[in-house]
N, C-alpha and C positions, 0 to 999 in steps of 0.2 A: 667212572668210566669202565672201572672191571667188571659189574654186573651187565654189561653192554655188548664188553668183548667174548668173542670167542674164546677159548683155551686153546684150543687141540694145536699139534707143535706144527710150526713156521714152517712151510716146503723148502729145500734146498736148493730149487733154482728160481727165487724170490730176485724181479727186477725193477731196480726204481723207472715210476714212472711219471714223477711231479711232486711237488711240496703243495701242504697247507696254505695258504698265504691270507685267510683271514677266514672270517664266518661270513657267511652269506643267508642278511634275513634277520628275525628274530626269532624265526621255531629249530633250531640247529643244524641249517646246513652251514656245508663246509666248501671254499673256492679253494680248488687248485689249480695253480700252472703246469700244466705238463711239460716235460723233455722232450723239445723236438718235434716225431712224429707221432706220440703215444697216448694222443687221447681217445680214441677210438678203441684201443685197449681196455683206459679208464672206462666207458661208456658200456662195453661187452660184460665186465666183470662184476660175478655176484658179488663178492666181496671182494675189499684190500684191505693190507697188510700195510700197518701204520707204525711207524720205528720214531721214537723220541728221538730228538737230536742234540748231539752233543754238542756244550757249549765250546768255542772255539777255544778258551783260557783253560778250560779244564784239562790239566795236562795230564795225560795218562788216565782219563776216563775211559771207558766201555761202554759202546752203545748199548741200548736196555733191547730185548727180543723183541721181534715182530710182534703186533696183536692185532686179530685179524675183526674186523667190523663187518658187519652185513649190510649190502646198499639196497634200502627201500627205495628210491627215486633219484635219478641221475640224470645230468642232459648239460648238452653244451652250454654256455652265456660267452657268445664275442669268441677269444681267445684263450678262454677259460674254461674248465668243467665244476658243473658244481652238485653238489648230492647232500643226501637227507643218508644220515647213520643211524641203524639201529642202534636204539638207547639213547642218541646225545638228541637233547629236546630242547634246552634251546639255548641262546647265544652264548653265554659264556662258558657252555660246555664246548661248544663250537669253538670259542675263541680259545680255549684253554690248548687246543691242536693245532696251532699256531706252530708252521717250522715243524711239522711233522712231516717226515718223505712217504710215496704213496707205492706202496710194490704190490706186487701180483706173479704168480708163480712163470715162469714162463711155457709151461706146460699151456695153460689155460686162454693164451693168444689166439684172437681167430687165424684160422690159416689165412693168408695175404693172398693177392691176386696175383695171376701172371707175371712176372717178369716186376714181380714188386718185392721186398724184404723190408723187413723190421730192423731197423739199425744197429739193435745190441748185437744180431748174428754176423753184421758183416766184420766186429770188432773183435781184432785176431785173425782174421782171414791175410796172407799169403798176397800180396799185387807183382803183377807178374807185369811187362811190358814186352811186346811185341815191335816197338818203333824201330829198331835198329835191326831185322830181320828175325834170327832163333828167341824164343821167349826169355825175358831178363828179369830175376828179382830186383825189386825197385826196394821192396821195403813190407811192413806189414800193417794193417789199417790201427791206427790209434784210440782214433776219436770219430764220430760223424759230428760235422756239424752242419747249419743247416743258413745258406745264405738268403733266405727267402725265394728266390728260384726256384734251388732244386739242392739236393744232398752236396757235402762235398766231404770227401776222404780225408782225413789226415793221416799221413803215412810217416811210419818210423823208418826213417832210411837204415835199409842194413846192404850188407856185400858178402859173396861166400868165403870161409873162411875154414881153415883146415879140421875145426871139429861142427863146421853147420854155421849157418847165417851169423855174422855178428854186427851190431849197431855199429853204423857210421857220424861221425862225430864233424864236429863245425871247428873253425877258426877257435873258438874260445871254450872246446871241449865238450861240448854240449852234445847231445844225440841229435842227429840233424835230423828236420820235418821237410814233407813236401804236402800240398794242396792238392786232389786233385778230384775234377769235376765229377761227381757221379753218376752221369749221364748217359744215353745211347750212342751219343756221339766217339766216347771215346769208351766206354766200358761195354767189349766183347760178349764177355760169359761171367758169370758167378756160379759155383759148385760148392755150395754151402758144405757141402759130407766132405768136400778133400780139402774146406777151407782156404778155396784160393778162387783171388778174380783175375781175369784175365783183361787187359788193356792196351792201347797204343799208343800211353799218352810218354810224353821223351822222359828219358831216366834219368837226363842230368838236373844236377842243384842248382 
C-alpha cells in the first residue's frame, strides 16, 4: 500500500469522517460508514487520509500517521459511501483497510449552506439560554449526535464560577449532560467566530 500512498505530511486540522468497514466488489473498493452528517464531505474530497487503528488491548500503543490516498471514483451506495483508491486494486488490498478511520483536513470542506454547519464546528461552542429572561450559560456543546430527525446537542453542564465556567456534576459526581434539540424552534443564533449559540431551550437538569 506505500507505493499507492501519498507521503507529503498529514495537515493539522485532519477530521474523522467514517471507518473502513469492509471492501466493496472485487477491483478494490472500499465501503465506508460515515459520522453522522459527513458523507457529502467524503464525496467532495480528492483524497483521504487513512489512520491504522489501534487495537483496543494494545496498551500504550500509538496510532501510526495519517496516509493520504487519492480518490479515482466515489459515490454513495444506501447509507454508505464507497470508492476506488489509487493503487489498491483489488480485494484483499481493500480488505486489508478494514477499521481504518477516514479524515480529511478540515480546510477542504465545502462551505455549508445558510443557516446549515458541519458538526465538528459547533463542538465547543458556548450554549447560552435565554428562557428565564437575560441570556444564561447552560453548558458547552460535547458531542452532536444525530436522532434521525434532526441534530441533537449534548451539552456539558457548567455554572459560573470565580475563576470562569466550571463543570456541573450529578448525584453520583459525574459531569452532568443535557440534550438539546438542534432545531429552529428553539436554537436562536450560532456565531461560530465567538463560539457560542444562542437558545431558549430551559436550563434546568
Amino acid at each position: 500500500m506505500s507505493d499507492a500512498a501519498t507521503s507529503n505530511a498529514a495537515p493539522t486540522d485532519l477530521i474523522e469522517l467514517g471507518r473502513i468497514t469492509a471492501a466493496y466488489g472485487v477491483k478494490g473498493w472500499v465501503k465506508v460508514q460515515p459520522h453522522s452528517a459527513n458523507a457529502e464531505v467524503l464525496l467532495s474530497a480528492s483524497q483521504w487520509w487513512l489512520t491504522r487503528p489501534v487495537p483496543e488491548l494494545a496498551r500504550g500503543a500509538v496510532a501510526s500517521a495519517p496516509v493520504a490516498f487519492k480518490i479515482v471514483q466515489v459515490r454513495s451506495q444506501g447509507a454508505t459511501v464507497v470508492a476506488q483508491l489509487k493503487g489498491i486494486a483489488d480485494r484483499d488490498q481493500a480488505e486489508a483497510l478494514r477499521g481504518y478511520s477516514v479524515q480529511a483536513p478540515r480546510g477542504s470542506f465545502p462551505a455549508p449552506q445558510e443557516d446549515e454547519y458541519y458538526w465538528v464546528d459547533l463542538i465547543g461552542c458556548a450554549l447560552y439560554t435565554s428562557a428565564n429572561g437575560e441570556p444564561a450559560l447552560i453548558g458547552v456543546v460535547g458531542e452532536v449526535l444525530d436522532n434521525g430527525a434532526h441534530a441533537v446537542l449534548k451539552i456539558l453542564c457548567q455554572k459560573a464560577g470565580d475563576q470562569g465556567p466550571e463543570p456541573i456534576l450529578d448525584a453520583k459526581g459525574r459531569p452532568a449532560e443535557m440534550l438539546v434539540p438542534f432545531v429552529r424552534a428553539h436554537i436562536h443564533a450560532v456565531d461560530l467566530a465567538a463560539r457560542r449559540i444562542d437558545s431558549d431551550w430551559p436550563a434546568d437538569l
